[in-house]
DRENDO-190285 format. One record per residue: residue number from 1; z, y, x of N, C-alpha, C, CB in turn; residue in one letter. Coordinates in steps of 0.1 Angstrom, whole numbers. Glycine has a CB too. Layout:
<nuro num="NUM" n_up="Z" n_north="Y" n_east="X" ca_up="Z" ca_north="Y" ca_east="X" c_up="Z" c_north="Y" c_east="X" cb_up="Z" cb_north="Y" cb_east="X" residuo="a"/>
...
This chain:
<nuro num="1" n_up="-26" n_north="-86" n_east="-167" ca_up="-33" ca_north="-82" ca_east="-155" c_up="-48" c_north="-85" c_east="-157" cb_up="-27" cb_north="-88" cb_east="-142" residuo="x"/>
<nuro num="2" n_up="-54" n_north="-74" n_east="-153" ca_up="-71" ca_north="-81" ca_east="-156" c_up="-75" c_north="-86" c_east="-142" cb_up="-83" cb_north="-69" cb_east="-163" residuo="x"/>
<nuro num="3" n_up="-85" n_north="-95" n_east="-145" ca_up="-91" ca_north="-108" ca_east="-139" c_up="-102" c_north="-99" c_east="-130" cb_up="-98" cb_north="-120" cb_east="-151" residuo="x"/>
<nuro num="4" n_up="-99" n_north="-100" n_east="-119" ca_up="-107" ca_north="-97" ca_east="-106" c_up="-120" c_north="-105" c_east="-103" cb_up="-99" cb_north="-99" cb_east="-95" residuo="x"/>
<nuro num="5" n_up="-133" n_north="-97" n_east="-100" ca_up="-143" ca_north="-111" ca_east="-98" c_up="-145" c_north="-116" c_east="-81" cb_up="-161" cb_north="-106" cb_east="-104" residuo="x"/>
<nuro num="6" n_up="-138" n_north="-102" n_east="-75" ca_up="-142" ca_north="-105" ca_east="-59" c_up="-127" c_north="-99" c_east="-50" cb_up="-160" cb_north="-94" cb_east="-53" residuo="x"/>
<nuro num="7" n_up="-130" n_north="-104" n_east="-41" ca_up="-115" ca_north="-104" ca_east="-34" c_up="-118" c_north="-90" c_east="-22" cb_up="-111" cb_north="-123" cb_east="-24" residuo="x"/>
<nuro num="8" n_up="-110" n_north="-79" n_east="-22" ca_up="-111" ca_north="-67" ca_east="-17" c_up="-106" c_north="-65" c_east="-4" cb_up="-108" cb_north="-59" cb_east="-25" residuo="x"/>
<nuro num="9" n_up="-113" n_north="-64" n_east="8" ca_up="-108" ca_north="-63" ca_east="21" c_up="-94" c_north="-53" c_east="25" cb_up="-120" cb_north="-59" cb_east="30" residuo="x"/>
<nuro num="10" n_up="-87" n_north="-60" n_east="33" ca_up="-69" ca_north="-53" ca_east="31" c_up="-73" c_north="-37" c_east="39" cb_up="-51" cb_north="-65" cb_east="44" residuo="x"/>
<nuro num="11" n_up="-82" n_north="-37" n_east="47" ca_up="-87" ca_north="-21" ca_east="51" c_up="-89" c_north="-13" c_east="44" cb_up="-97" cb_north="-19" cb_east="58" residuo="x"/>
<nuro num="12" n_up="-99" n_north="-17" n_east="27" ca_up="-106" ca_north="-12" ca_east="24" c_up="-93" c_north="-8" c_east="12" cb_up="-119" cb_north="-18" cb_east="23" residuo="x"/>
<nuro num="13" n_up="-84" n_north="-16" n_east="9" ca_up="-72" ca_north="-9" ca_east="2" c_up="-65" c_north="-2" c_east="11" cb_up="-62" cb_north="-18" cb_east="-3" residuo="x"/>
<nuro num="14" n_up="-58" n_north="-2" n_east="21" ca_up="-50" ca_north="6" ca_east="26" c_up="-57" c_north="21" c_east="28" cb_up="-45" cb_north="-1" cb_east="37" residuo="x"/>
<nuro num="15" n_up="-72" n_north="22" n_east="34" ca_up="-76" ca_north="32" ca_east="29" c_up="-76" c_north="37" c_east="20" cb_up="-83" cb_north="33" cb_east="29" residuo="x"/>
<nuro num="16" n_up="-78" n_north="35" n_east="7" ca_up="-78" ca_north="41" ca_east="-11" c_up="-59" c_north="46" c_east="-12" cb_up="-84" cb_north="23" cb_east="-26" residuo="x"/>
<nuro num="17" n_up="-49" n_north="35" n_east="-4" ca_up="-40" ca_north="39" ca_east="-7" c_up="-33" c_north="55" c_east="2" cb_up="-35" cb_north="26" cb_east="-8" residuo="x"/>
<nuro num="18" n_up="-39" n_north="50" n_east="12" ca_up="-37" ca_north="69" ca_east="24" c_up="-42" c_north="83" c_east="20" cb_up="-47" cb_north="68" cb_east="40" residuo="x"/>
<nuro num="19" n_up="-54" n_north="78" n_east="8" ca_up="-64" ca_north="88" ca_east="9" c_up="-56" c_north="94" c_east="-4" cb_up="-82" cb_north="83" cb_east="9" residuo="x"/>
<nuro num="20" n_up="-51" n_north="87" n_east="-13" ca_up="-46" ca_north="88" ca_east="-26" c_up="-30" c_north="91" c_east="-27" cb_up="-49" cb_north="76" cb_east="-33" residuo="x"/>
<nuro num="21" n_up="-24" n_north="86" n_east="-17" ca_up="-7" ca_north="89" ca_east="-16" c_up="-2" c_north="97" c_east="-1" cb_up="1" cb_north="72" cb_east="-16" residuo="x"/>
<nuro num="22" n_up="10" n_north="105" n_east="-7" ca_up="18" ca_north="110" ca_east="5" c_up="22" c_north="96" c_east="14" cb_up="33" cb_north="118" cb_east="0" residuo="x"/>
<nuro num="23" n_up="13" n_north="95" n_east="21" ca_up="21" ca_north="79" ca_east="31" c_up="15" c_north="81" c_east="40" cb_up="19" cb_north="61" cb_east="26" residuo="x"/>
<nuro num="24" n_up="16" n_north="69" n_east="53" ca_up="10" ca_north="68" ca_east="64" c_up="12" c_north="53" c_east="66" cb_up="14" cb_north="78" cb_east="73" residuo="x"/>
<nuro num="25" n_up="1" n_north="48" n_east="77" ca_up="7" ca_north="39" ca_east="78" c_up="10" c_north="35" c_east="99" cb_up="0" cb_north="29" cb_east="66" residuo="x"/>
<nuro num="26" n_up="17" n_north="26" n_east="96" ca_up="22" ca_north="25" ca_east="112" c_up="21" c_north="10" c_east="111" cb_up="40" cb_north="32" cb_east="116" residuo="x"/>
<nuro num="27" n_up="19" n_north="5" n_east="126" ca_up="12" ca_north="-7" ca_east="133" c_up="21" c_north="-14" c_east="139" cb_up="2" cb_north="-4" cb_east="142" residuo="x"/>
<nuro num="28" n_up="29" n_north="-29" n_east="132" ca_up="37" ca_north="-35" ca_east="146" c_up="30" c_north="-48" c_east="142" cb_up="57" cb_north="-36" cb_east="147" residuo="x"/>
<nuro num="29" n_up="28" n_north="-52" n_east="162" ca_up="21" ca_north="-62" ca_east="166" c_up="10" c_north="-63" c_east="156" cb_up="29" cb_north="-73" cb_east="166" residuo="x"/>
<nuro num="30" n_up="-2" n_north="-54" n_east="152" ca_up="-14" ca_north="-56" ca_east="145" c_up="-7" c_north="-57" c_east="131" cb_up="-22" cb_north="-69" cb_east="150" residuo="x"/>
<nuro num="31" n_up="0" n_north="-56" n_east="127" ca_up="5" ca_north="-57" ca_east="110" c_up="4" c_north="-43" c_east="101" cb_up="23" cb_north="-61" cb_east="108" residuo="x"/>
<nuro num="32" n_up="0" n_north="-38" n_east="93" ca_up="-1" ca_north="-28" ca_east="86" c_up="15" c_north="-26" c_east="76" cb_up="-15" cb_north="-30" cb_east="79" residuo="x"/>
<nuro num="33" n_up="24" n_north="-9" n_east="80" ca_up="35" ca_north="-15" ca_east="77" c_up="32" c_north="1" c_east="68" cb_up="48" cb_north="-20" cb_east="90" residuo="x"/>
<nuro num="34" n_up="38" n_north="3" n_east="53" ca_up="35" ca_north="17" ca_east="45" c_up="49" c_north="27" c_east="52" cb_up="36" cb_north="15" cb_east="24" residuo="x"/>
<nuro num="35" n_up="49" n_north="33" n_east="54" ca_up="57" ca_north="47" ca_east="57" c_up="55" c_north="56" c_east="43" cb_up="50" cb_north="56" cb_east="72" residuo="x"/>
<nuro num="36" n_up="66" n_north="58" n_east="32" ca_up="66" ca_north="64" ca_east="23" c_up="78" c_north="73" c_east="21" cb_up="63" cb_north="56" cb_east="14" residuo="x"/>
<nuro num="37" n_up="70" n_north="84" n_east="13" ca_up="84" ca_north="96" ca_east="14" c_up="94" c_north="93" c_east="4" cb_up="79" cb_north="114" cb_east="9" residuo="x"/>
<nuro num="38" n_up="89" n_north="88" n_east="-8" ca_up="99" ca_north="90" ca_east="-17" c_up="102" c_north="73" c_east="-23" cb_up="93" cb_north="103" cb_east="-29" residuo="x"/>
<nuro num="39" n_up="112" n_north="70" n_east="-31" ca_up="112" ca_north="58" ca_east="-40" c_up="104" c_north="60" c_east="-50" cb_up="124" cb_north="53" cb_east="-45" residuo="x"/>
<nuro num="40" n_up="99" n_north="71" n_east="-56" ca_up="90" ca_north="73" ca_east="-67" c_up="78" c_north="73" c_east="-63" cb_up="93" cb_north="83" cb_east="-75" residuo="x"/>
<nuro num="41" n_up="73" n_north="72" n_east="-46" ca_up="59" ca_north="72" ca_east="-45" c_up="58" c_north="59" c_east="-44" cb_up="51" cb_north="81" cb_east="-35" residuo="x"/>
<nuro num="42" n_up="69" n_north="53" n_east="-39" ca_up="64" ca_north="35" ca_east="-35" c_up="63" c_north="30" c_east="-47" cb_up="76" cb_north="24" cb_east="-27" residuo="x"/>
<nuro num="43" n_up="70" n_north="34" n_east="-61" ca_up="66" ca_north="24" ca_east="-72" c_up="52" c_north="27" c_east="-77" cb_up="78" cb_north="25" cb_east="-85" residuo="x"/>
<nuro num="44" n_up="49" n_north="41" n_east="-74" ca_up="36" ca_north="48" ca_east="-82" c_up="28" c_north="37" c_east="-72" cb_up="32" cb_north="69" cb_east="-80" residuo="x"/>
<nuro num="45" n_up="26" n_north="36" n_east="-59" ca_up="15" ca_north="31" ca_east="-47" c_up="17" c_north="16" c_east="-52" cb_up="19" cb_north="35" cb_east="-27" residuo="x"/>
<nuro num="46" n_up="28" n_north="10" n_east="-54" ca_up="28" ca_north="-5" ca_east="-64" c_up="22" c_north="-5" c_east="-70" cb_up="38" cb_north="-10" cb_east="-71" residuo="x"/>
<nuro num="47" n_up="20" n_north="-1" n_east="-82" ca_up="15" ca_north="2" ca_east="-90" c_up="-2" c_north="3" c_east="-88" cb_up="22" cb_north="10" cb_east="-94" residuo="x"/>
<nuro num="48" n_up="-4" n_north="11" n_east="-85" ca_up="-16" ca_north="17" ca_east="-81" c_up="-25" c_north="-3" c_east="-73" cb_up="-9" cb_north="33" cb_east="-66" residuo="x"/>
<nuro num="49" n_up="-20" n_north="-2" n_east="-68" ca_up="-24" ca_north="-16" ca_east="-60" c_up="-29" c_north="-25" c_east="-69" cb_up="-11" cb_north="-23" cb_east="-52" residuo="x"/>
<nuro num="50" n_up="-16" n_north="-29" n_east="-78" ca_up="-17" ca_north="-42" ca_east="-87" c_up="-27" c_north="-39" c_east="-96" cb_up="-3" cb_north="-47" cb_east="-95" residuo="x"/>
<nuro num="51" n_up="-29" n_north="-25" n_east="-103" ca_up="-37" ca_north="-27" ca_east="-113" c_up="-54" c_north="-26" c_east="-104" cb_up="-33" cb_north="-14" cb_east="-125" residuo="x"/>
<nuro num="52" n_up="-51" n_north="-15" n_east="-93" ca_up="-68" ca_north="-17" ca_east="-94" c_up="-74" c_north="-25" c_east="-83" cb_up="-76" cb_north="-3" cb_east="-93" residuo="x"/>
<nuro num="53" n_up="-66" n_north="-35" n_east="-81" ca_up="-71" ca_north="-44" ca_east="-67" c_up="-64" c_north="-57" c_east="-70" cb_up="-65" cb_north="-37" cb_east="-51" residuo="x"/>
<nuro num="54" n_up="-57" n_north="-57" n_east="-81" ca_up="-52" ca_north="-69" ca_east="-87" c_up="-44" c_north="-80" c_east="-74" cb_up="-67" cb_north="-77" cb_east="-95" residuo="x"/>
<nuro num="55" n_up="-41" n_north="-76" n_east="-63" ca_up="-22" ca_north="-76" ca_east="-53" c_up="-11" c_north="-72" c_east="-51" cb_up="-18" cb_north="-74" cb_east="-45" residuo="x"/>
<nuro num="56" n_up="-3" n_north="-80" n_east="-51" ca_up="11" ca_north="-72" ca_east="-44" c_up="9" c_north="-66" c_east="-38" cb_up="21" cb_north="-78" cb_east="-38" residuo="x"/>
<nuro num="57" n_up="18" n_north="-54" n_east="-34" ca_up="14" ca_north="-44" ca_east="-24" c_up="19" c_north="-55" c_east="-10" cb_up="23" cb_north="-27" cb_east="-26" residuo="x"/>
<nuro num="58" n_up="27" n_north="-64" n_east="-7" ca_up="32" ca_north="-68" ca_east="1" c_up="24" c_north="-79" c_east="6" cb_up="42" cb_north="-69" cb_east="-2" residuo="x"/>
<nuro num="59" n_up="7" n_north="-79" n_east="-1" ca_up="1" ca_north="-91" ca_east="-1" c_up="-8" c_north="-80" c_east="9" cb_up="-5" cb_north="-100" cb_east="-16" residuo="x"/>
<nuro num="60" n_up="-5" n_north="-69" n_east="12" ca_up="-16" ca_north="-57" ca_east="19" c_up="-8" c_north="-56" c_east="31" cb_up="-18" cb_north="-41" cb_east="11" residuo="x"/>
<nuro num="61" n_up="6" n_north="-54" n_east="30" ca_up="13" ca_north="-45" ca_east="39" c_up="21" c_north="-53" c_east="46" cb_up="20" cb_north="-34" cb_east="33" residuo="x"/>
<nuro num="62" n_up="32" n_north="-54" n_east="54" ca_up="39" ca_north="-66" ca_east="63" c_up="50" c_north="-58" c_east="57" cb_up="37" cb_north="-68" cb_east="82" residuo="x"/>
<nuro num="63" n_up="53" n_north="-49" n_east="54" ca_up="65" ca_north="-37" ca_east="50" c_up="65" c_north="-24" c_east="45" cb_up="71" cb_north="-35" cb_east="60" residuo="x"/>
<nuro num="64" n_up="70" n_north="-25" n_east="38" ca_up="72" ca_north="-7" ca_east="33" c_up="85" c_north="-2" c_east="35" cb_up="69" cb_north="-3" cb_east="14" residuo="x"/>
<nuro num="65" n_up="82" n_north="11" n_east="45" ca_up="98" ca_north="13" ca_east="41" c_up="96" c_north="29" c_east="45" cb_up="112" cb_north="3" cb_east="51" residuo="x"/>
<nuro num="66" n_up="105" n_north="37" n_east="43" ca_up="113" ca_north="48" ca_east="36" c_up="109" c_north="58" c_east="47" cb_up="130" cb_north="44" cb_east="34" residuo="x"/>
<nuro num="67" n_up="105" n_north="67" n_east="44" ca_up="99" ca_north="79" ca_east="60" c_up="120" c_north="85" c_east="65" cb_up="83" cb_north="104" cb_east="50" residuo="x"/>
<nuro num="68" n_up="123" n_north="83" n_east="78" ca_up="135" ca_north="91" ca_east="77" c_up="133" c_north="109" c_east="74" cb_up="143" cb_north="88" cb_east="91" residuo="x"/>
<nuro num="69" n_up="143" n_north="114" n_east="73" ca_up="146" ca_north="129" ca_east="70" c_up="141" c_north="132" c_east="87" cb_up="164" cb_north="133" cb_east="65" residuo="x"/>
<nuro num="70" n_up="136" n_north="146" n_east="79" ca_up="136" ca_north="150" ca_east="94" c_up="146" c_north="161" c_east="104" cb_up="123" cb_north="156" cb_east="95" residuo="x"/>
């Protein structure tokens, strides 16, 4: 993993991650929680996180979980 020099505000990711993925996200009690369509976009948005912001996604989000069918 490469070495980060400054620590990146959790707004200013979850933005990059809304703007860049099919997701949304939803609010309990002030917590930022991912709403994602598929299992293959949550590992891509993992991903995505760790390398260019150097966190768990779960170090951003209170929860990720699964959009139901509609």
């Amino acid at each position: 993993m490469a070495a980060f020099r400054e620590t990146v505000e959790p707004d200013h990711i979850i933005q990059c991650v809304v703007s860049e993925f099919p997701c949304r996200v939803l609010w309990s009690e002030g917590r930022p929680c991912l709403e994602y369509q598929r299992e293959e976009d949550l590992k891509e948005i993992t991903a995505y996180v760790e390398v260019n912001f150097g966190v768990d996604l779960l170090d951003v989000f209170f929860t990720a979980v699964e959009s139901l069918p509609a």
